[in-house]
N, C-alpha and C positions, 0 to 999 in steps of 0.2 A: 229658652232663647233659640236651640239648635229646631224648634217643630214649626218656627217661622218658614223655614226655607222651602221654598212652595209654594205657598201661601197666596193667595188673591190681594190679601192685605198693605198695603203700604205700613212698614216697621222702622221706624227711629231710632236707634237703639245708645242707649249715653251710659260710659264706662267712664272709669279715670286713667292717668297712666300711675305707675306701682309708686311716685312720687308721691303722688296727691290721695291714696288712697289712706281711707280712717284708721286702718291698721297699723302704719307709718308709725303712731305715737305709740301704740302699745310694744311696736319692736323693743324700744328703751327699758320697759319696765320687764321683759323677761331676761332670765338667761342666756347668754349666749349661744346658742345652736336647737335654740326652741324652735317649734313648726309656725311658730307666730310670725317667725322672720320670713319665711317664705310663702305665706299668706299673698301680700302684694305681687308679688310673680305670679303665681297660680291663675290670680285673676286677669294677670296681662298675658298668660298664654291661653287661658279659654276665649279671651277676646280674639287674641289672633287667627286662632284655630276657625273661630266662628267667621273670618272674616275671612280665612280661606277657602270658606264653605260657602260663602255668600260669590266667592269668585268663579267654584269651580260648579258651581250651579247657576250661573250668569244672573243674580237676584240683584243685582248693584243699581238696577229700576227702584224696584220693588225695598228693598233695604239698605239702609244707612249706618253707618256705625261711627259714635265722634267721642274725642274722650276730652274730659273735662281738668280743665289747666285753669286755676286761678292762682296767683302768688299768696302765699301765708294761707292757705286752704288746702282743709282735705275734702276727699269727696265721702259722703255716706248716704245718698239722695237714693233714695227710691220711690218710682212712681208708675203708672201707668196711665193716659189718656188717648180715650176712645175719641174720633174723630168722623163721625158718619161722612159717608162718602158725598150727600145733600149739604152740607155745611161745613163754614169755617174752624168752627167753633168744638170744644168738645163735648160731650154729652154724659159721660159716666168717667169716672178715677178710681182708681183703689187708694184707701190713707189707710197707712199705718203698716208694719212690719211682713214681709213674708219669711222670716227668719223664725220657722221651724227644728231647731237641731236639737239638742239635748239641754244644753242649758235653755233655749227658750221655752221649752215645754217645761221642764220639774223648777228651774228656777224665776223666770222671770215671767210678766205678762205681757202678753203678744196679744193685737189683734187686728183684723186686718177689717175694714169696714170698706163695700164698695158704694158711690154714690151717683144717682142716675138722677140728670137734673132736664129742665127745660127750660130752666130760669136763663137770661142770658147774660144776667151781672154776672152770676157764679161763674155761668161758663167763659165769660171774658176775664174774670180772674182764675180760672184755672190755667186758660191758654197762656196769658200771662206770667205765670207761674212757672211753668214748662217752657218759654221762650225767656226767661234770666237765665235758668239751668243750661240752656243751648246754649246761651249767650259769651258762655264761659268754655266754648269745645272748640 
């Protein structure tokens, strides 16, 4: 997120706040003074940090930062869409996990597939896709 600032690129960038985030429900099920608890913090001061950076490098053109608030929802969305600079539309996505850490490697299966399209149904359902998820910041 931080090798954006710079960048030629136009970057949208969608976080939660520590309410709405997926970790929120695993709080309950640890101990009390577990690192799980402060999981949702963490990610609301790299946001910040990221967004001081975004200030103090005047990128606020260039980059966007919103965070996602829906009632009775957490956040655990990730995504990425390419947006050629000729079109509305986007043209390639990543699906599926960038969650590389230790359990995802020995325990679980992860895979991250990127997809480069020209079709324009896919890509109005992609943008589509990506403008619910705004919808709610």
């Amino acid at each position: 997120m931080y090798s954006c600032i710079g960048s030629v690129y136009r970057v949208d960038w969608l976080g939660c706040t520590s309410i709405h985030n997926s970790f929120v429900r695993r709080i309950a099920l640890v101990e009390p003074g577990s690192f799980v608890e402060g999981i949702p913090h963490a990610y609301t001061l790299l946001a910040r940090d990221f967004y001081k950076l975004i200030l103090e490098h005047k990128q606020t053109e260039n980059i966007s930062v919103h965070e996602y608030v829906r009632d009775n929802w957490t956040f655990h969305a990730k995504g990425l869409w390419y947006y050629p600079s000729n079109g509305p539309l986007p043209s390639l996505t990543l699906i599926g996990s960038p969650n590389f850490g230790h359990c995802s490697v020995y325990r679980d299966l992860e895979a991250q597939v990127a997809i480069v399209t020209s079709n324009q149904g896919l890509s109005k359902a992609l943008h589509e896709e990506k403008t619910r998820l705004y919808n709610s910041a």
